[in-house]
N, C-alpha and C positions, 0 to 999 in steps of 0.2 A: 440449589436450583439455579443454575449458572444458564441465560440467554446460549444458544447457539447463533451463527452465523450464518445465514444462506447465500447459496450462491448467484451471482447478479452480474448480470451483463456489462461489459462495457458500452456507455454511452455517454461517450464525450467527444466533444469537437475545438476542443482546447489546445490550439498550438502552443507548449509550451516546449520547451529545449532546455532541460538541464545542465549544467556546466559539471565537466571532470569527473567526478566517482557517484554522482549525484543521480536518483532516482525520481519520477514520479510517481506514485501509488495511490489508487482509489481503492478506501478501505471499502471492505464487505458492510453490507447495511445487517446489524441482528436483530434478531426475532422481536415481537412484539407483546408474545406470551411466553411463558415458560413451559417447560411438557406437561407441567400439571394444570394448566392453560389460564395461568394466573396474568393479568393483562400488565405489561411494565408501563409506568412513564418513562419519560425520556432520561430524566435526571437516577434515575436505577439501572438503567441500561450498560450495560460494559458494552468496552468500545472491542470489537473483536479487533488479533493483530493479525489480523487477515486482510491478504487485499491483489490487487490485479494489478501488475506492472501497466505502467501509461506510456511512458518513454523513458530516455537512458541518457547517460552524459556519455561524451566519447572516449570515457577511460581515465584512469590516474596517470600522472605525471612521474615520468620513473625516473631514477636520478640521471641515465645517458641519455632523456631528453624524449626518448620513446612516448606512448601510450599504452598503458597495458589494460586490455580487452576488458568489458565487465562480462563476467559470468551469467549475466540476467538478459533478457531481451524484451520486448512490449508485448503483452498477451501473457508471459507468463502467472502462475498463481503463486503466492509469496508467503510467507508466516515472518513475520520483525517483531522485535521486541517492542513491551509496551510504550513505553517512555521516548520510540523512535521519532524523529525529523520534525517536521514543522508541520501542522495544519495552519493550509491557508483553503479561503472560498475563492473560482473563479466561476462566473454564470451562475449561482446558486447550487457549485457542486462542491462537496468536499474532496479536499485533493494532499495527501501528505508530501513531504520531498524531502527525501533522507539520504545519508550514505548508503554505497552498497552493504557497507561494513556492518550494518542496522539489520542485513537481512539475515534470518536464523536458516531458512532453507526454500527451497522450490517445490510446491506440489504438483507431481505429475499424475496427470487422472488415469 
C-alpha cells in the first residue's frame, strides 16, 4: 500500500539561482490516504521522487571553457533518485537542489 503522489502547482516566489549543473526542485506533496483510504501520519509517508523543475544553473563547465546546456528547463516534471540533492526550507516551502546528474527522466504529459 505504497502513498501516490499528486499533482501540484507551482507556487513559489523564491529567487533562487543555482550555480553550474545544479537544479531547484519542488517535490510533489503525497497522498494522505492510501487507496484503501487508510489515513498516513506524516512519519509513514514516502517522500515521492517526483517533482517540478523551479530553476537551472547555467550549465557545467566543459574542459575548453565552454558551458554545456542542461537538458532540463523550469516547469518541467522530473522523477530523481531517492537519496537525490539537498532539502533545504525557504518561506516554509520545501525545496531540494541537486545535480542534473540526480535526474532519472522528464515526464511529458
Amino acid at each position: 500500500m505504497a502513498a501516490t503522489a499528486t499533482k501540484k502547482k507551482i507556487t513559489t516566489n523564491v529567487k533562487l539561482q543555482p550555480l553550474g549543473d545544479r537544479v531547484v526542485v519542488q517535490r510533489e506533496e503525497s497522498e494522505e490516504r492510501t487507496a484503501g483510504g487508510i489515513l498516513l501520519p506524516d512519519s509513514a509517508k514516502d517522500k515521492p521522487a517526483r517533482g517540478t523543475i523551479v530553476n537551472v544553473g547555467n550549465g557545467r563547465l566543459l574542459d575548453d571553457g565552454t558551458r554545456g546546456a542542461l537538458q532540463v528547463k523550469p516547469g518541467d516534471r522530473v522523477i530523481f533518485s531517492s537519496y537525490a540533492g539537498e532539502t533545504f526550507k525557504v518561506d516554509d516551502q520545501e525545496l531540494l537542489l541537486m545535480r542534473e546528474d540526480d535526474i532519472l527522466a522528464v515526464i511529458e504529459d
